[in-house]
N, C-alpha and C positions, 0 to 999 in steps of 0.2 A: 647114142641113138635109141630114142626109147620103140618097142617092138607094137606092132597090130593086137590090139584084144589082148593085152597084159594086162593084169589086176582087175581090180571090181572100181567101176567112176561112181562112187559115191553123189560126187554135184552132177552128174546128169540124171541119176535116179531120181535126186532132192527136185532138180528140176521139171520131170517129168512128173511128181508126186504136188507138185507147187501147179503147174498147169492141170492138171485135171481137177485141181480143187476149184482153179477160179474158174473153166468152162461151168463146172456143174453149180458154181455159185450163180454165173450169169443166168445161163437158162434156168434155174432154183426161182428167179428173181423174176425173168422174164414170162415165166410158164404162168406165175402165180394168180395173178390179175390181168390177161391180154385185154387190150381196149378195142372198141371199136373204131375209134379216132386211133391208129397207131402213135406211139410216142416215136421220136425220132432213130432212137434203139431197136425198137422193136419192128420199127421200118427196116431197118437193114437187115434184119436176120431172116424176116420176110420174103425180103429181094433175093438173099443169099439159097433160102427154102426151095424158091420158086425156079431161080435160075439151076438149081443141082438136080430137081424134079424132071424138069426142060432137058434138060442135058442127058439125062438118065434114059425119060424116052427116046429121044431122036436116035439116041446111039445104040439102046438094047432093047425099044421095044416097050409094050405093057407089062411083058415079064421080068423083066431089067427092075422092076420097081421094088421089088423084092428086097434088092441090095440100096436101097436108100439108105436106111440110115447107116449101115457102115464106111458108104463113099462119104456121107454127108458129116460122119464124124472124122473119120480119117482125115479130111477135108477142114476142119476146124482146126482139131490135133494140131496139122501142121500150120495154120494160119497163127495161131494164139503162142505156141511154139516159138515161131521166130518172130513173133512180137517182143516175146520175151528177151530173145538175142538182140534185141536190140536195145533196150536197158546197159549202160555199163554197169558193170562186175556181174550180170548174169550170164548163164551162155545156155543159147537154143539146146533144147533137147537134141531136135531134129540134126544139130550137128554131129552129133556125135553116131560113130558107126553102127554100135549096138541100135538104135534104134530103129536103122533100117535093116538089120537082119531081123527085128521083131517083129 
């Protein structure tokens, strides 16, 4: 029976080290040239902007805004994260326990 928090998980470090390259590649890419005509990409991450800002206010207020981009990243983390679990032979960061004690 193997024990909680024994050893060091290599593949979920590799994993978590593999997702933060491709967010900071997307938005790298996204940031660079924004259009005025959004591209269909660039729409969504828009919508995604728009609805975390929304969300932000209603619940904390003007001063709640403060904490945007750590919800808004935390918020990706996880999304791009179990995108990634779902690939076979990868496995989500987010699965594994270490990462929610982080």
């Amino acid at each position: 029976m193997e024990e909680a928090l024994e050893g060091l998980y290599i593949h979920h470090i590799t994993m978590t080290i593999l997702e933060m390259i491709v967010v900071f590649a997307i938005f790298s890419i996204l940031a660079r040239n924004p259009k005025l005509v959004p591209s269909p990409i660039q729409n969504v991450f828009e919508a995604y902007i728009d609805f975390t800002k929304n969300m932000i206010e209603e619940n904390m207020g003007k001063k709640g805004m403060r904490y945007f981009p750590l919800i808004a990243g935390v918020g990706l983390f996880v999304f791009f994260g179990n995108l990634l679990g779902m690939i076979p032979g990868l496995e989500s960061p987010t699965a594994n326990i270490n990462t929610t004690l982080a």
